[in-house]
C-alpha positions as CSV (number, residue, x, y, z in Angstrom):
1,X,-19.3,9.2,5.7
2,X,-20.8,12.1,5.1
3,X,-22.8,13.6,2.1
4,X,-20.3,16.3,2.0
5,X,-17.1,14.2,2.0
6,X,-18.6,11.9,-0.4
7,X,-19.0,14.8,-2.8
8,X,-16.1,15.7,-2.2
9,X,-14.4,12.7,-2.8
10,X,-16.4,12.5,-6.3
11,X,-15.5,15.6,-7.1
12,X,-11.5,14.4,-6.3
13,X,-12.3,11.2,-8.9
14,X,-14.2,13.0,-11.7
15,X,-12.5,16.7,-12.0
16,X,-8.7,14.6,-12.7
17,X,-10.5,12.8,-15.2
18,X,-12.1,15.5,-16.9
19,X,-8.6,17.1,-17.0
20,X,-7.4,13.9,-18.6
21,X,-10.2,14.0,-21.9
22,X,-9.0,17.6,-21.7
23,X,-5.3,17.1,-21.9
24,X,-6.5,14.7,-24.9
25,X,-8.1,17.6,-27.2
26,X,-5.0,19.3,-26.3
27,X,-2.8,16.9,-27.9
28,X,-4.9,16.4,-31.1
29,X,-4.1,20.7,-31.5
30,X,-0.4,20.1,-30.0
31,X,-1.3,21.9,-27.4
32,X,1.6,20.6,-25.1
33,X,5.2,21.0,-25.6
34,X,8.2,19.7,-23.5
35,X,7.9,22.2,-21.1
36,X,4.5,21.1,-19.9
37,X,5.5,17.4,-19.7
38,X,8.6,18.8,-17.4
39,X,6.3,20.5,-14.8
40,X,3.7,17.8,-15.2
41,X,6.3,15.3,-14.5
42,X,8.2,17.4,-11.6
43,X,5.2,17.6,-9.6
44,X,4.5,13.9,-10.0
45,X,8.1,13.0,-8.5
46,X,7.3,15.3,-5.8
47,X,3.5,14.5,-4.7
48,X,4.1,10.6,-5.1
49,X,6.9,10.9,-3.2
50,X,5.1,12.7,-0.7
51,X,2.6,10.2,-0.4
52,X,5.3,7.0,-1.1
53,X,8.2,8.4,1.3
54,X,6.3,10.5,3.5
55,X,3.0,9.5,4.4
56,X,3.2,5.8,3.7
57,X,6.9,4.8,4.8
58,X,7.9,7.8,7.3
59,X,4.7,8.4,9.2
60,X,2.5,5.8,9.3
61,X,5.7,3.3,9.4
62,X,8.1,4.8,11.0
63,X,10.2,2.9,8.7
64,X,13.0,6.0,9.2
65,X,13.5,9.1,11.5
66,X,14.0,12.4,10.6
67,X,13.5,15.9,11.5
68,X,10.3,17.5,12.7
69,X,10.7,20.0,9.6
70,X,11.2,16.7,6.7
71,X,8.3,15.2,8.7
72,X,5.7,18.5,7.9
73,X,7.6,19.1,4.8
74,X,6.6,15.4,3.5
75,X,3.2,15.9,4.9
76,X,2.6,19.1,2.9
77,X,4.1,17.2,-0.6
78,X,1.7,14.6,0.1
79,X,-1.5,16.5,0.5
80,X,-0.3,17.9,-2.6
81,X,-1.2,14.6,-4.2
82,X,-4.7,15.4,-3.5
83,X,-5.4,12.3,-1.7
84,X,-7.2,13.1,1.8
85,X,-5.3,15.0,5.0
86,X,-2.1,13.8,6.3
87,X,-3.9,12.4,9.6
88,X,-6.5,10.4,7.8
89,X,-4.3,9.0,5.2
90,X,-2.1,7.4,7.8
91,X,-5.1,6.8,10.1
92,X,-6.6,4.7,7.0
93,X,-3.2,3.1,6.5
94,X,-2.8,1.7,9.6
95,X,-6.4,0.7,10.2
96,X,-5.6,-1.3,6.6
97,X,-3.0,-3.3,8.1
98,X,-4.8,-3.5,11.8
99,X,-7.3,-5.7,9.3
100,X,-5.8,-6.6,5.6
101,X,-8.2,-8.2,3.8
102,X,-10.5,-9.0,6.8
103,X,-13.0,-7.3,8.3
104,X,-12.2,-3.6,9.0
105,X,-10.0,-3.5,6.0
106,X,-11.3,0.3,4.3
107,X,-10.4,-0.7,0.7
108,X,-9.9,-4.7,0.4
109,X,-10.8,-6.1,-2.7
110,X,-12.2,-9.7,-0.8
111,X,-14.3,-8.1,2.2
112,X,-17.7,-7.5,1.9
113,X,-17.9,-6.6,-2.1
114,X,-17.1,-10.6,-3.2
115,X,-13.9,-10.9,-4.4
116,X,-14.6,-10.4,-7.9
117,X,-15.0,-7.0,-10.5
118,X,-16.8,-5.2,-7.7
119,X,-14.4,-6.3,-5.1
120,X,-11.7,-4.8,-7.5
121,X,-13.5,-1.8,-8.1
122,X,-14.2,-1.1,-4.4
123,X,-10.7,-1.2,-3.7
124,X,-9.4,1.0,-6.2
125,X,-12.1,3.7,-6.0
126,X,-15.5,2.9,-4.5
127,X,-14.1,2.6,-1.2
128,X,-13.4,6.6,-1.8
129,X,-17.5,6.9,-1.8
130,X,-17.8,4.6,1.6
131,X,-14.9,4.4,4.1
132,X,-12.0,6.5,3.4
133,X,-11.3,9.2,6.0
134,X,-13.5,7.4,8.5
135,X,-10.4,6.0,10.4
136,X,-10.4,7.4,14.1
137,X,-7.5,9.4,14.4
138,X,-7.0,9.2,18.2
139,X,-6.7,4.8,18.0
140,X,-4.8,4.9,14.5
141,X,-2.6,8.0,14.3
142,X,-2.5,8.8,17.4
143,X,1.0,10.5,17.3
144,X,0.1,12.5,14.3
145,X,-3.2,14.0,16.4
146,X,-1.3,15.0,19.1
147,X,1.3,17.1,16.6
148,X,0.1,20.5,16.6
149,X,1.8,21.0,13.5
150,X,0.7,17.9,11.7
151,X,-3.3,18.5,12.7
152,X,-2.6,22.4,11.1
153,X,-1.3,20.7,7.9
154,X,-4.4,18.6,7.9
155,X,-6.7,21.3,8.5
156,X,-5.1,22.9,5.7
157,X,-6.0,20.4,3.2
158,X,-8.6,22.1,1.0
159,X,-6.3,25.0,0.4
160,X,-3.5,22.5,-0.4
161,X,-5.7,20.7,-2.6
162,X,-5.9,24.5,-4.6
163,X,-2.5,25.2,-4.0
164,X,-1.4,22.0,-6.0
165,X,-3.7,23.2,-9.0
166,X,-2.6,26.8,-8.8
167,X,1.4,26.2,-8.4
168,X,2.1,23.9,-11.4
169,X,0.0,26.8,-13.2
170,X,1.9,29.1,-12.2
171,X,5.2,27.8,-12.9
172,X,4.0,26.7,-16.2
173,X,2.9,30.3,-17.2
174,X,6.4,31.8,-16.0
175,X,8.1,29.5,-18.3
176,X,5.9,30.5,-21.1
177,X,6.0,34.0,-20.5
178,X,3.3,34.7,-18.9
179,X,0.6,33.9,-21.3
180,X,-3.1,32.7,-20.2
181,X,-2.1,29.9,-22.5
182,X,0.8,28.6,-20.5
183,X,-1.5,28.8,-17.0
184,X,-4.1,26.6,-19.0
185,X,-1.6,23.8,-20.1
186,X,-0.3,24.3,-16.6
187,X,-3.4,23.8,-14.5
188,X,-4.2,20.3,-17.1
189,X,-0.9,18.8,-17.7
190,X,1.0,19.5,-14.2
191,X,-2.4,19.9,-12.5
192,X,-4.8,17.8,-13.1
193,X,-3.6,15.0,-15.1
194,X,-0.7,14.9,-13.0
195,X,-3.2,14.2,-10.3
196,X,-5.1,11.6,-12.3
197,X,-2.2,9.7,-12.6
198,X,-1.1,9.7,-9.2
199,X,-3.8,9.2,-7.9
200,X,-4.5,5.8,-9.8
201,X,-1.4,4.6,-9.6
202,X,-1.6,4.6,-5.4
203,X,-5.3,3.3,-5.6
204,X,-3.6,0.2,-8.1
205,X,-1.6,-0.5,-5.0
206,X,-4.9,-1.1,-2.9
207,X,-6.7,-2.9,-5.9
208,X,-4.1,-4.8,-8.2
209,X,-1.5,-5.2,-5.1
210,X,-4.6,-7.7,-3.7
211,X,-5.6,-9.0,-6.4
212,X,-2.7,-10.2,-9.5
213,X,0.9,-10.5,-9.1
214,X,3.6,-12.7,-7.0
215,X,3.7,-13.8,-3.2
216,X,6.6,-15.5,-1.7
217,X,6.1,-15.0,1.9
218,X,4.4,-16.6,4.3
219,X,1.8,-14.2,5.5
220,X,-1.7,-14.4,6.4
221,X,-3.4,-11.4,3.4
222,X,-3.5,-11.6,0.0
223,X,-0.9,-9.1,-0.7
224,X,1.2,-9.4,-4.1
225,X,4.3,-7.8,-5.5
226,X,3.4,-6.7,-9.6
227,X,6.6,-5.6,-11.0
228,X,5.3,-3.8,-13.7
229,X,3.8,-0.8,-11.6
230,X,7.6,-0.3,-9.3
231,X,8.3,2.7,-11.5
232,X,5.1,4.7,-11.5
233,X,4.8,3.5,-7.9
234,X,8.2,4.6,-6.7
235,X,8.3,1.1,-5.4
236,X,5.5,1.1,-3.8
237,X,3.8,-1.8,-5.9
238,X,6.1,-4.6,-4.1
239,X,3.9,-4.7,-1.5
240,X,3.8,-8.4,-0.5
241,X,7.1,-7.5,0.5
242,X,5.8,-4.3,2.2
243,X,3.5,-6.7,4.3
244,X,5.6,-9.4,4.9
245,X,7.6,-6.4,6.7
246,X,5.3,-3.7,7.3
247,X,8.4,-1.2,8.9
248,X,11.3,-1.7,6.4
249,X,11.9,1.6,4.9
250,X,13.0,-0.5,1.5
251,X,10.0,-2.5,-0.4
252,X,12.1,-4.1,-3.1
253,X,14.2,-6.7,-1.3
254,X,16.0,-7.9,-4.0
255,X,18.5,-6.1,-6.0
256,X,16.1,-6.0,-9.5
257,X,13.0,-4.9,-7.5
258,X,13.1,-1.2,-8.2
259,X,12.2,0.8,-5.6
260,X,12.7,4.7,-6.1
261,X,11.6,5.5,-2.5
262,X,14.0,3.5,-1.1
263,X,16.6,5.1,-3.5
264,X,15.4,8.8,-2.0
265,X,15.7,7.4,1.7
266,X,18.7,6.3,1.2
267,X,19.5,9.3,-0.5
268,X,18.8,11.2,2.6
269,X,20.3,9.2,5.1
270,X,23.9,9.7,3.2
271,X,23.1,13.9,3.7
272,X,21.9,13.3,7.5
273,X,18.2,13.8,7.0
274,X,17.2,10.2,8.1
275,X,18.6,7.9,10.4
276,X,17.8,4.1,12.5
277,X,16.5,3.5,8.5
278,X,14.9,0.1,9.5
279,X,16.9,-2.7,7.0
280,X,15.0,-6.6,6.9
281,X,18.5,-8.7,7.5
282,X,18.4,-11.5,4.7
283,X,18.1,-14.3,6.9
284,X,15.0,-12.8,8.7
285,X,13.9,-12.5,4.7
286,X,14.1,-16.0,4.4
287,X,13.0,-17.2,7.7
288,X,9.2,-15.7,6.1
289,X,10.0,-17.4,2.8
290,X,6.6,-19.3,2.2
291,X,7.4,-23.7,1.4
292,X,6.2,-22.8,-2.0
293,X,6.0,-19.4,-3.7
294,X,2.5,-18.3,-5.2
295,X,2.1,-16.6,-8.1
């Protein structure tokens, strides 16, 4: 990696964070009302699932099929979230599961940082300092570098990055009559601590997702499934199950395991805009079940 990515990425960790002891002050002046909580919490349904639906389940799985304009439309909403190009995300993805929690593995929490604190912290957000974006595009996303439009969208990351500052600004300044102090509670709220939180809760599901929770399939990592993340996550945060069956297009495989981004691809496959949505049949569910479940 280098120096200029990792201050880039250190600048991607600290600025949110900033925003966050920002929004903070705000609130001890009530400097927030409903209408910043609504953009704030608009743009967070729309970058995760950008990230959740989009990057993670449509193009680095190919857990669904769609159209070429969904495809760069999810691509877009998920460099909204701030969290690296469309083609490295996936590439890193995909080099993650080429090598979970082994060798090779960008962000496990048990390879090469013990599998303690540090290991935890590595996963979550050192391994933004160290290895993200280093996946080689041509052996991991190979299909997303030769997609003209996809390689524009990920050339076009820095000025999404601005764009998803600038738009939740703007909208919040509209709504408030176009005041300066609308644009300010705009930028933090739907902005920046928007991203914050987004951000974190997708790192949890490289850290925590290895690290606490539930297991009941028989499969070689250290995946878990924590429950109490689905929501933020979109569902994202059942990933033993996401392991155990790295293509289904649904991570909760039982009927209480929330899983929003299943909900939204299921959503669109009703309206026509996905199709051959992969389903795990419930005997090939248990056919993985491990002798004894770990916890």
């Amino acid at each position: 990696m280098t120096r200029l990515e990792r201050t880039a990425n250190l600048i991607g960790v600290v600025v949110p964070f900033v925003g966050v002891l920002v929004a903070v002050a705000m609130l001890w002046r009530r400097a927030v009302d409903a209408t910043d909580l609504a953009v704030a919490a608009v743009m967070y349904l729309l970058t995760a699932a950008g990230v959740t639906v989009g990057f993670h389940r449509l193009l680095t799985h190919r857990a669904f099929v769609s159209h070429a304009w969904v495809e760069r439309t999810f691509a877009v909403l998920g460099s909204l979230s701030v969290q690296g190009s469309v083609l490295d995300w996936v590439a890193d993805h995909r080099k993650h599961h080429a090598h979970t929690d082994r060798e090779g593995d960008p962000h496990s929490p048990h390879v090469g940082h013990g599998s303690g604190l540090a290991g935890l912290w590595h996963a979550h957000v050192g391994w933004l300092l160290e290895s993200q974006g280093q996946a080689d595009w041509r052996r991991y996303a190979p299909d997303l570098y030769e997609d003209r439009a996809m390689r524009a969208i990920g050339r076009q990351f820095p000025l999404l990055a601005l764009l998803s500052l600038l738009v939740p600004a703007a909208v919040d300044c509209a709504l408030h009559g176009f005041t300066a102090a609308g644009a300010l509670r705009g930028l933090v709220w739907g902005g920046l601590v928007r991203i914050f939180f987004v951000h974190h809760v997708t790192w949890s599901v490289n850290s925590v997702c290895h690290f606490f929770g539930s297991r009941r399939f028989d499969v070689e990592d250290r995946s878990t499934n924590v429950g109490w993340l689905a929501l933020l996550s979109l569902g994202e945060s059942w990933h033993h199950n996401h392991h155990a069956f790295p293509r289904s297009a649904f991570h909760g495989l039982r009927w209480w395991e929330v899983d929003l981004s299943g909900l939204i691809i299921s959503g669109m496959e009703r309206v026509g805009l996905a199709w051959n949505v992969v389903r795990i049949a419930p005997e090939r569910q248990r056919s993985r079940l491990a002798v004894e479940p770990v916890r």
